[in-house]
N, C-alpha and C positions, 0 to 999 in steps of 0.2 A: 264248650271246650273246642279250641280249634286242633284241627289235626295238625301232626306230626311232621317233618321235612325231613327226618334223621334218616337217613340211604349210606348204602354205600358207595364210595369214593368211584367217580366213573371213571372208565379206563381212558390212557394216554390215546386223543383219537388217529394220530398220526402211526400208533404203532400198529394200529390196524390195517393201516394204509398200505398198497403195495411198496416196496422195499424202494428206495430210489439213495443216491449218491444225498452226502449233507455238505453245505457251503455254511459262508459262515454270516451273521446277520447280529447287529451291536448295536447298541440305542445310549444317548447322552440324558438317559431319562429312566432305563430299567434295565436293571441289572438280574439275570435269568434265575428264577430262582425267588424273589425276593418279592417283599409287599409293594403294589402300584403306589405312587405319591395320589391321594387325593383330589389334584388337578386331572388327574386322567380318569374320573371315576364320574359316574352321574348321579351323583349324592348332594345332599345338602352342604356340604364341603367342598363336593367338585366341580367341574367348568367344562366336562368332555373334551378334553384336550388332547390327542392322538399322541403319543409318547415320537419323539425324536428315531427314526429308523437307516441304518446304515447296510447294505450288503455287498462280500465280495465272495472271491473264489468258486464263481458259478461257473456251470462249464459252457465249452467255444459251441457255439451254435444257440446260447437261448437268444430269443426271436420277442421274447416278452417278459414281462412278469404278472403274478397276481398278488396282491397283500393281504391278509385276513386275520382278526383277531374274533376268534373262539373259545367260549365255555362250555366244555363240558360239564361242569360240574351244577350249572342252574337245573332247577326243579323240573320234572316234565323227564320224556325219554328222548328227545332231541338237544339239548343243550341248548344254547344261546348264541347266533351272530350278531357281532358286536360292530363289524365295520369288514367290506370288502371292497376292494379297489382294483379293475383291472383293465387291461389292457394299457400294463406298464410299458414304454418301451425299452427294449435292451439299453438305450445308454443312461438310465436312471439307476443309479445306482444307491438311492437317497432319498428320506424326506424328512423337509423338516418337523417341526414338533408341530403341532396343528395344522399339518394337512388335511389330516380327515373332514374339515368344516369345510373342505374344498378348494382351499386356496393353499396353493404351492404344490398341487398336482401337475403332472407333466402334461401336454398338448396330446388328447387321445385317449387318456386313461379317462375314466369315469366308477363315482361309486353304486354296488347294487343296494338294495333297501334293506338291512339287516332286520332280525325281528321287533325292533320296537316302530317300522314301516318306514323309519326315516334314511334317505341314502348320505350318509355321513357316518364316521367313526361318533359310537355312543359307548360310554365309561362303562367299567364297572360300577353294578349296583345288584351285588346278591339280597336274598334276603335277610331284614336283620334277626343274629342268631343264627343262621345257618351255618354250617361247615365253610371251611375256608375255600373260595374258588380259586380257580384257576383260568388262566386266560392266555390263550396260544396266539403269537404272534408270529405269525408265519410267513414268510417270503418262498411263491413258487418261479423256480426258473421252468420257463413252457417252449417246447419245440418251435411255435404256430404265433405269430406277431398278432393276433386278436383267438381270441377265443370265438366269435361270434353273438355274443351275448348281447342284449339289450338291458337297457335300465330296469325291464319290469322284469327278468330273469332273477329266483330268489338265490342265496345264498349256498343253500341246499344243492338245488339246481348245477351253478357253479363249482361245488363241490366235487361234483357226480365230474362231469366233462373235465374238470382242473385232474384227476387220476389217470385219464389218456393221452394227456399230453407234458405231462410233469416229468425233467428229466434231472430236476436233485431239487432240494427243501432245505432250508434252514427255519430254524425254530427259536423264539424267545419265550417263556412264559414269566409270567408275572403272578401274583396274589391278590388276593383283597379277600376281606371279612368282614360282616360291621357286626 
């Protein structure tokens, strides 16, 4: 008999986050709230394809951005990163849909190695039958034009230092379930 995945729903990781201003952040690919298409998913159906990313109304002085789509809700007490990109620069205001594979990232920015070790945007792919995930896509505006980071810096890592200098967040979540 294999054991169980049934848990409860893990909490929203941004509300635990300290408090900061929200801008706003829009995609030609998901709409907040609602199940991922497939193509963005790393399924037998999917192609990992980074959803279309829009943001504006960030405040006068960010110096950078970071982009990141997160699961809390995979198995384990850590969640899941799915793709981190940073050292955006301030006049990127955009990406298009399959950035994440690395192409049509801006001159500067670079991705860190999410948990599956690869540095690219990797889809959804909960387990099958498990509870419906959830997957934070998140745009941070950052005081400091590089964070300092290097390629082998994890996720985690990024996370920790993206709280010190994060001066407002916009938020997209998506779904998936198989």
């Amino acid at each position: 008999m294999s054991p169980s995945i049934d848990r409860p729903a893990a909490p929203d990781p941004y509300a635990l986050q300290p408090a900061v201003p929200a801008f706003t952040l829009t995609s030609d690919d998901l709409v907040d709230g609602e199940r991922l298409a497939d193509v963005h998913t790393n399924t037998d159906a999917g192609d990992n394809v980074s959803p279309q990313l829009s943001w504006s109304g960030f405040p006068p002085g960010t110096a950078s951005f970071l982009v990141s789509c997160y699961d809390p809700d995979a198995p384990g007490v850590a969640g899941w990163w799915h793709w981190t990109l940073v050292d955006v620069p301030p006049t990127t205001t955009s990406l298009p849909r399959g950035a994440g594979d690395g192409s049509g990232i801006p001159a500067g920015a670079f991705h860190l190695r999410g948990d599956d070790g690869e540095a690219r945007y990797v889809g959804a792919a909960p387990p099958p039958g498990d509870q419906v995930h959830r997957y934070f896509f998140v745009v941070h505006a950052l005081d400091v034009p590089s964070l300092g980071l290097t390629p082998s810096t994890s996720p985690n890592q990024a996370a920790c230092v993206v709280d010190f200098h994060t001066l407002a967040r916009a938020v997209l979540v998506g779904t998936y379930q198989r």
